[in-house]
C-alpha positions, 0 to 999 in steps of 0.5 A, a space after each residue: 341816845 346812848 347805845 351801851 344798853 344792858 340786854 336782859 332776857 325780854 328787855 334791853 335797859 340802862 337803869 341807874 339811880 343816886 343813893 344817899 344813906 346818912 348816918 343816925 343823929 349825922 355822927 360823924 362816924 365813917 373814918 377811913 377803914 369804915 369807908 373802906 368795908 362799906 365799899 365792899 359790903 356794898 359791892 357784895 351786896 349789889 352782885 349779888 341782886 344783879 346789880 352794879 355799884 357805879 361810883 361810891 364815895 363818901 363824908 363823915 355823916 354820908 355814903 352816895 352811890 350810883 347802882 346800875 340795876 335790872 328792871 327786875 329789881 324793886 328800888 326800896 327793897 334793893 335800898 332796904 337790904 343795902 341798909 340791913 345788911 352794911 348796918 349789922 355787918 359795920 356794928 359787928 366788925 367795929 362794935 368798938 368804934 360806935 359803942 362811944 356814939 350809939 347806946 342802941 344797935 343802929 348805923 343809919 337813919 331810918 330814910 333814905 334818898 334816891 334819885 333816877 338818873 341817866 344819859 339824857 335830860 328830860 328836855 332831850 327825851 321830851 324832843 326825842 319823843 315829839 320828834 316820832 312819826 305817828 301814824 295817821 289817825 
């Protein structure tokens, strides 16, 4: 088992999940210098949940992410304020690049993907578990 758990105030925890955001109609629209303010938009918005963006990359239609999260944080509500928030500041700083692709004020498709990951496999966690000593009952 990894032993470089986050410690919270009760609780000690390594919560990480993959995230996909896709692009309205996948336009190929993120260029560089798109990809470059959405690192930061979303750096800024992870700190200031408490969270942590692990690894971000990206195509012309997509962003992937890896969070770090605290227990406290709910998922769809972390991924909904990602979304609002890169959406509205991507329209404002290039409202020129996008007027040629989008005639309504949108960036990404409405869903999302998300995906729990870790350290271990469900097969090593499933053994982990077997492996416990219970008590007589």
């Amino acid at each position: 088992m990894r032993d470089n758990y986050e410690r919270g105030f009760r609780s000690v925890y390594t919560l990480t999940v993959h995230t996909v955001f896709v692009t309205k109609y996948r336009r190929k629209i993120i260029n560089a210098e798109i990809l470059s303010r959405l690192k930061e938009i979303f750096q800024q918005t992870c700190e200031k949940w408490g969270c942590h963006l692990k690894e971000f990359n990206a195509e012309a239609d997509h962003v992937h992410m890896l969070i770090d999260f605290p227990p406290q944080v709910q998922i769809s509500k972390l991924i909904a304020n990602l979304k609002t928030v890169s959406s509205r500041l991507i329209r404002k700083d290039f409202a020129n690049h996008l007027e040629r692709y989008y005639r309504k004020p949108v960036f990404w498709t409405g869903s999302y993907f998300v995906a729990s990951c870790g350290g271990v496999t469900i097969e090593q966690l499933k053994k982990y578990v077997e492996q416990q000593s219970s008590p007589n009952l």
